[in-house]
N, C-alpha and C positions, 0 to 999 in steps of 0.2 A: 832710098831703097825702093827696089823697084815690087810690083803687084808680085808678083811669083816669088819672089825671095822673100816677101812677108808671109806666103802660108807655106811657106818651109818650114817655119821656127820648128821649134822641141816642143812635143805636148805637155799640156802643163799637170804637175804631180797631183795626186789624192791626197788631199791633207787627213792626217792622223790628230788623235788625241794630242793630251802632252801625259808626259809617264806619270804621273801622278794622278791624272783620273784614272787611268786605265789599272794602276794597283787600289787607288778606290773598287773600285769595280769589281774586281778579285774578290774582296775584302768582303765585300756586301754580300756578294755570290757562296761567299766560303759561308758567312755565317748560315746563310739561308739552308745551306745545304748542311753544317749542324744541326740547327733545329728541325731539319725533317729528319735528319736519325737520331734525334730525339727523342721525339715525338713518336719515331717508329719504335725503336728500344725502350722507352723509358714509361712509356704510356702506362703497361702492367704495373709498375714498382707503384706509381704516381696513384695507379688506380686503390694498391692496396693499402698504399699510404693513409688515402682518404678514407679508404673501409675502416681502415683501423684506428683513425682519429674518430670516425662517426660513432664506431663501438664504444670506447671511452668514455663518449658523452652519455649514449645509454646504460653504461656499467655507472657512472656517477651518480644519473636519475635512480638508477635501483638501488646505490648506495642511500642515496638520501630518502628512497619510499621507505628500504628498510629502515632506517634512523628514527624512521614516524610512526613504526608498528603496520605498514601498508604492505605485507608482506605477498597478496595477489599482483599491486601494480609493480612490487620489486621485481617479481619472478618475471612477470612479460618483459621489466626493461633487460632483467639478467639474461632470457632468451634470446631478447633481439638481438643484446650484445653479441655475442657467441653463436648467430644465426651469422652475421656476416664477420665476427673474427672467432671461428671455431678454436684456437689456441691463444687468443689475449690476457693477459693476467686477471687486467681489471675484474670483464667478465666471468672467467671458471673462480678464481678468491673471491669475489660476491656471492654468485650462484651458488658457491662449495660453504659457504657460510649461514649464506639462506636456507639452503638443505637440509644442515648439521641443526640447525637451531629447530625445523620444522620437523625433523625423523624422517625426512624422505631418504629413501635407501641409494637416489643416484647421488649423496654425497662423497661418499666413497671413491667413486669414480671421478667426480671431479676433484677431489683434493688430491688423487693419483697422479691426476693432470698435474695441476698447481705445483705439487710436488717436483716433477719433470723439467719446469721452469728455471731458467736461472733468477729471475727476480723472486723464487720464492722465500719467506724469510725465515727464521726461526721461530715467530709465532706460527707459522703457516704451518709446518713442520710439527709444531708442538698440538695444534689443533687438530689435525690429521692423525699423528698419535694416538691424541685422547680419544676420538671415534672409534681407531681399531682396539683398542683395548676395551673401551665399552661395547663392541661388537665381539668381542674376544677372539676378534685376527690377530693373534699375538705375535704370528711368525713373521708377518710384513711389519709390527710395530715394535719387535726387537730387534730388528734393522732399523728403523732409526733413531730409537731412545738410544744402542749403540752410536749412532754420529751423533746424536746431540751431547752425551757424555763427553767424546773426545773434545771438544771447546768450551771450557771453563763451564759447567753448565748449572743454570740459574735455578731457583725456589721449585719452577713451575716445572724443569725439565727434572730433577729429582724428585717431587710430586709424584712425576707419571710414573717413574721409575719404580716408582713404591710400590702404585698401584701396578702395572705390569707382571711385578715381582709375588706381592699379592694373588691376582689372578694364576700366576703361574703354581701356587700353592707354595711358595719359597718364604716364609712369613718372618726369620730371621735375615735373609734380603730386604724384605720389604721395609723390616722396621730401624735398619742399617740407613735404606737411602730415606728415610723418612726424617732420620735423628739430623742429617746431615741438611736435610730443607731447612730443618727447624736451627741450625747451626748457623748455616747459612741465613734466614731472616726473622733472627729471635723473636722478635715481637709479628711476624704472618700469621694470623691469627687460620687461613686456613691450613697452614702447615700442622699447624700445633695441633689442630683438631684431626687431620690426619693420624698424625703418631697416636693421639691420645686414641682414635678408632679399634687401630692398630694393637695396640698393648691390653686394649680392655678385651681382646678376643683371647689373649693368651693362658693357658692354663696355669700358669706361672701366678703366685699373689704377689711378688714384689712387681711384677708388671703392670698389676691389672692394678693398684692400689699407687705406681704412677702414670697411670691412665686417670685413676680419682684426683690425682695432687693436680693434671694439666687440665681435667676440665671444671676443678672449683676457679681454676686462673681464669680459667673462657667466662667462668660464668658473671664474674667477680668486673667485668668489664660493663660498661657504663651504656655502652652503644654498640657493640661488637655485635657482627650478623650472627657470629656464631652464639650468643648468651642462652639465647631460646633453645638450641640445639643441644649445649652442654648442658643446659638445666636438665633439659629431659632425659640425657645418654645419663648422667648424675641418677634421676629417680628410678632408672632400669636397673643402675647396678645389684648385683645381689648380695653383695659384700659390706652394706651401709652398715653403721652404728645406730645407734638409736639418735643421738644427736646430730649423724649427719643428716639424717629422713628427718627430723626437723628446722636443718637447714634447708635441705631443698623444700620443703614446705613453704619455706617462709620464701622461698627464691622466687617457686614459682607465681606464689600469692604477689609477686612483683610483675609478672609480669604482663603487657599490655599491648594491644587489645587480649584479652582473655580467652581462650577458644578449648574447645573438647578435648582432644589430646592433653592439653593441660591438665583440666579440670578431672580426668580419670586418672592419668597420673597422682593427682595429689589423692584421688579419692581412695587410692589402691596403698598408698604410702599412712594413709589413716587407717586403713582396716589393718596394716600390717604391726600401726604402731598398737592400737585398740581394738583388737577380735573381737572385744566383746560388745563394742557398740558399730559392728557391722548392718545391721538392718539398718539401724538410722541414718548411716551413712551413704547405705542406698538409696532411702526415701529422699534424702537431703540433693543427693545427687540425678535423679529421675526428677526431681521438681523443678531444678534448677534448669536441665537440657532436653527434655522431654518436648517441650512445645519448639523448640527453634527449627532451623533451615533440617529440611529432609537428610542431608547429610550426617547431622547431629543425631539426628534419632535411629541412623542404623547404626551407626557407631557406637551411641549410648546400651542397642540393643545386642550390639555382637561384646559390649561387652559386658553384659550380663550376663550375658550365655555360657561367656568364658567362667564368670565366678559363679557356675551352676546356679543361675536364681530365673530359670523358666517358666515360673507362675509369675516373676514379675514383668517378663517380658510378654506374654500374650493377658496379662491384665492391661499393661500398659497401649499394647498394639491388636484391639480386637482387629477383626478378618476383614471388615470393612478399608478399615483406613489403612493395615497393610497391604489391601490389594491396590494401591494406589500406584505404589511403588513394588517392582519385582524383586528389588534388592531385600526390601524391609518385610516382602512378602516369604520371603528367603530363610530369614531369620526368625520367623514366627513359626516356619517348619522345623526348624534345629531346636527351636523348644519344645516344639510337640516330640523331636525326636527324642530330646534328653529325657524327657517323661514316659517315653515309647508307648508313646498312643500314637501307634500307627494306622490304627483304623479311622481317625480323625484325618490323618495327613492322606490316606488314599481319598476319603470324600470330598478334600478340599480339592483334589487334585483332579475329580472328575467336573466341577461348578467348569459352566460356559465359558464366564466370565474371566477365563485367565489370559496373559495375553504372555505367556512362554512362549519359548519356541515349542513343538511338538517333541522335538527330541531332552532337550528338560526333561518334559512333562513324563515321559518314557523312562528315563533314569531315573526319575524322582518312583514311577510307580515301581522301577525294579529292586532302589533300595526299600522300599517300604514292602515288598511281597517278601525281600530275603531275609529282613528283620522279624516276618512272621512265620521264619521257615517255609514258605511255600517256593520251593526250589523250581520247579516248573514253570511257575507263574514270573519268578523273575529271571529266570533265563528266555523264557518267551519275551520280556521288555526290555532287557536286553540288548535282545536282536535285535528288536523294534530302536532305540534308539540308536544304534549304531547304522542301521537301515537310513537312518531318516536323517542324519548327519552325513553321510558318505561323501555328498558331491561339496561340503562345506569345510574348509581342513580347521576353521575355527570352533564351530560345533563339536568335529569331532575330538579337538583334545578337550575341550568341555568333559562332553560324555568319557574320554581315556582317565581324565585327571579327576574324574569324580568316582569311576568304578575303581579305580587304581585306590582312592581314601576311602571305598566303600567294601574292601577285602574282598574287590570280585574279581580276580584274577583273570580267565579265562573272557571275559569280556573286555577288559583294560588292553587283553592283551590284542584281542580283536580287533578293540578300536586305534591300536598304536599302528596295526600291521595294515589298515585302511590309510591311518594319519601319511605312510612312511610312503605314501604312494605321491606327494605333493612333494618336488623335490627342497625347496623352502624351508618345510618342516620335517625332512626326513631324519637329521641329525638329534632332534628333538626324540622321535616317534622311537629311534634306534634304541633313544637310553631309556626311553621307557620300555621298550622292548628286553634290555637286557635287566632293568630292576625286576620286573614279571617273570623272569626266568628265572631269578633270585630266587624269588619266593617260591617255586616249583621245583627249585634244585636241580632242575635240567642245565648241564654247564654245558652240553653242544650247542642248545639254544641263545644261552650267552655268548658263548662263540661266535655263532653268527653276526648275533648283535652288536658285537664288538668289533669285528671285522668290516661289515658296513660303517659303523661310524671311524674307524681307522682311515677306510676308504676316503669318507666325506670329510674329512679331519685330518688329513696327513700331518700338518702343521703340530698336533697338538700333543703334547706328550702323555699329556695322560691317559686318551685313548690308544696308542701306541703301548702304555707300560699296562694297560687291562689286559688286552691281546696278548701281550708276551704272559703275563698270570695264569693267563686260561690255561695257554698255549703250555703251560709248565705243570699246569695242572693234570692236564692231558698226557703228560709227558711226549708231549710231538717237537718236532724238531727245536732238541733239547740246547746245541751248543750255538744255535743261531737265536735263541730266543732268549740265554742266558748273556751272551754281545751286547744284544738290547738291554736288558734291563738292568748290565752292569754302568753301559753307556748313562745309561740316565740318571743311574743312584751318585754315577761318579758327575753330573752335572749338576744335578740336584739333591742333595746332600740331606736338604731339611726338609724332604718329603718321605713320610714314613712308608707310602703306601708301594713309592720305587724303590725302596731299601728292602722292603718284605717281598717284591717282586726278585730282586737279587739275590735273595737268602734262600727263597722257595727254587730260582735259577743251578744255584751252588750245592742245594742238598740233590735235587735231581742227576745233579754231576758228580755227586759223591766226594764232595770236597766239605767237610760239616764244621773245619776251622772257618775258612771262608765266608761260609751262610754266617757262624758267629759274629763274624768280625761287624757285620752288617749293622748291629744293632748299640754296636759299640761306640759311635759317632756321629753327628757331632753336637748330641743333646740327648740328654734324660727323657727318657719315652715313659708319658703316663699313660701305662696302659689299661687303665679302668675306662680312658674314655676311647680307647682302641676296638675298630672293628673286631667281631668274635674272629673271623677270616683271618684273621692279622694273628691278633692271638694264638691262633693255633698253627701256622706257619712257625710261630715264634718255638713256640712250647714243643715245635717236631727238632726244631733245631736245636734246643737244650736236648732232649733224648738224642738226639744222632753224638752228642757231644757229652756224651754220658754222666748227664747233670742234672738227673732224674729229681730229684727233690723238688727244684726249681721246675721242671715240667708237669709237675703232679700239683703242682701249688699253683701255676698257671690254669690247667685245663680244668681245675675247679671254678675260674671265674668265666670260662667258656660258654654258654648256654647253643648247647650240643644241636640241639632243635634246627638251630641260625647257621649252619653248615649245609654244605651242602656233600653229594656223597665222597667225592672224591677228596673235598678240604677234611672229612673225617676218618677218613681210610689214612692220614696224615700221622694219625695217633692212633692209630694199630700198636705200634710198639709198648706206647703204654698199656693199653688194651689188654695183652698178649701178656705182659709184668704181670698185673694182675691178677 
């Protein structure tokens, strides 16, 4: 072959892969290129993943501070938690836990949370309950003692139910879902002491006498929390035998370690069984608790006070050793008061040495100026301590709730209408605003009063059934006010005070079968221990129903006084008879 026909040939080819690496290749490239939209997409989720695995571990640590009584280092771990997973269970049920147990008011809030949750459980549920009922949010807590009802529901969810029912003033409810706890876990010793609570408030003696039969069981028990509790609900009753007050003598002489509460119980169960060797049983008992923990000795002193013996409380507590303590210094005043040597109690009240707040000090001078009639003098301190509380909303129900038990009306009332300016305690300041108004028989001013708390209260029925009373009193818009308060008697059955609201609704309506029917269901009404108010609602509705005997033999138990003008403009008709 010759030179030229050799660099003719065909150029030679570009060798390739073989098809097998080159789908390697593929393959490698494909993943890579997964994992950056991975990485791109997935990175948040991954991030919150981790947040919310880290929380865990600090909702755990707070679990377990709290377990140790560490309840500062729980709250910072239950913070962190919930700092970086503001909705994790762990976190808000710990923190909602720790709260409830501490009386911080943002438990609320978090058990709302928790609540919201699908992991929340039925204790969760039941816990959160028991708060709003103890806060008397009843209207968010009768939503869900309703769902816990609807699934077979246990000891603890009929419990609440009681007390709900209870609160809500419905006491043959209450003691329905109470019988049915106790049904449900015969031997739950706190159920039984429930009911037994429950029935000893009834005016009823076959109730109240087995409220006696369930707490001689409580007490009759060997180690039960409740023995100490029964014993003592036992020495309160006022229905004892002579030989049950020396069982429970002999109960409480059982029991161990021994403490004051006790020891004046049994000593009141002595004087009741032997009046006549009362001094001794004083001496006996000031000897015995007279020197222990400061506690002891105001309790020893308030309760001498209570059995009128105030020469042995300021023998016991001269002025020195009671100014140690403000409580015990307290108490050596309410002696001097029962004695009313008030001119004693103003000189103690000017010494340097007191360490009152100034507005005390203030109240303290204005009941002692008005106990000596000097009406100016205590209206001038007064002012001074309602002056000097003002910016303090705890102070001032101090000074409200002490003018209010000191019959000083116009100052109580002053200090409510200062109190109602914190909104916190305005719901508070309101019902003291409308008892003060009571006692002045001004019903516009209850009006008011009652209308702000409706306001702050919409939830609650019984502020809603006063309002419509007033509101009937007044005779103002009569057929919307009568709605109301048939709505509520027809809810609430066994509250006498929305039945009376119905009856007083029906006779403004000129309907006086009606109003009757009210009183007719679905329980015997004793009405000895019935508000006068009530009573004479009652006593208009036998006169509209021309059952005059029966209304004349009522408004003899009336004390006329305790009305106000327009509840006695009620009983004109009798009035007008005679």
């Amino acid at each position: 072959m010759s030179e030229k026909a050799s660099s003719a040939s065909p150029p030679r080819q570009e060798r390739r892969p073989p098809p097998s690496s080159r789908i390697r290749r593929a393959i490698v490239w494909s993943l890579i290129l997964v994992a950056v939209l991975i990485v791109a997409f997935g990175a948040k989720p991954v991030y919150h993943w981790l947040k919310a695995r880290r929380a865990e571990q600090f909702a755990a640590a707070g679990d377990a501070f709290a377990q140790a009584g560490k309840w500062d280092d729980a709250a910072q771990e239950y913070r962190a938690a919930l700092q970086l997973d503001p909705l994790g269970y762990r976190g808000l049920e710990g923190g909602a836990r720790l709260a409830t147990l501490l009386g911080h008011p943002e438990a609320v809030e978090l058990w709302e949370q928790v609540y919201k949750l699908p992991q929340c459980t039925t204790a969760d549920r039941q816990e959160y309950c028991e708060l709003l009922v103890k806060l008397d949010r009843l209207n968010v807590a009768q939503r869900i003692i309703e769902r816990l009802l609807k699934s077979d529901p246990d000891t603890r969810t009929l419990d609440l139910a009681s007390r709900y029912s209870h609160k809500m003033g419905d006491s043959a409810k209450a003691i329905e879902f109470a019988r049915l706890a106790v049904k449900r876990s015969p031997k739950d010793d706190t159920a039984r002491f429930q009911l037994a609570d429950l029935l000893a408030q009834m005016t009823d003696l076959a109730q109240r006498a087995e409220a006696r039969k369930l707490l001689w069981e409580l007490a009759g028990t060997t180690d039960g929390i409740y023995k100490r509790p029964a014993i003592e609900a036992l020495a309160r009753a006022p229905e004892l035998s002579g030989d049950e007050r020396n069982r429970v003598l002999e109960a409480l002489d059982t029991l161990s370690p021994p403490n004051i509460t006790d020891a004046l119980l049994a000593s009141d169960l002595r004087i009741q069984l032997h009046p006549e060797d009362a001094d001794r049983i004083y001496d006996e008992t000031i000897a015995r608790w007279s020197r222990g923990e400061i506690a002891d000795s105001i309790q020893l002193a308030r309760w001498l006070n209570v059995h009128q013996q105030p020469e042995r409380v300021l023998a016991l507590f001269p002025v020195e050793r009671a100014l140690k303590n403000n409580k015990l210094f307290l108490t050596r005043l309410d002696a001097l008061g029962i004695l009313q040597r008030w001119n004693e109690i103003d000189e103690l009240l000017t010494r340097s040495d007191l360490s009152f707040d100034p507005s005390v000090v203030e109240s303290f001078r204005a009941r002692t100026a008005q106990e000596r009639n000097a009406t100016l003098d205590a209206e001038l301190h007064w002012s001074h301590a309602v002056a000097l509380a003002a910016g303090d909303p705890f102070k001032l129900r101090f000074v409200a709730n002490f003018a209010e038990h000191s019959h000083a009306t116009a100052a109580a009332l002053k200090a409510f209408e200062q109190l109602a300016r914190f909104p916190e305690h305005a719901a508070f300041a309101y019902r003291g605003i409308q008892r003060q108004s009571q006692q002045t028989g001004e019903v516009s001013a209850q009006l008011a009063a009652a209308e702000k708390i409706s306001a702050l209260t919409p939830d609650d029925p019984a502020a809603a059934a006063q309002l419509a009373y007033l509101n009937l009193l007044l005779e103002t818009d009569v057929e919307a006010n009568l709605a109301t308060a048939k709505k509520l008697a027809e809810k609430y059955p066994n509250r006498l005070s929305f039945r009376v609201t119905a009856a007083l609704g029906y006779l403004r309506h000129h309907d006086a079968g009606s109003a009757l029917a009210q009183f007719k269901a679905p329980a015997p009404i004793d009405w000895k221990r019935a508000q006068p108010a009530w009573r004479a609602v009652y006593a208009a509705v036998l006169l509209a129903n021309d059952r005059n005997d029966e209304a004349r033999e009522m408004i003899g138990t009336i004390p006329l006084d305790r009305l106000n003008p327009e509840e006695r403009a009620l009983l004109e008709p009798y009035q007008e008879a005679k």
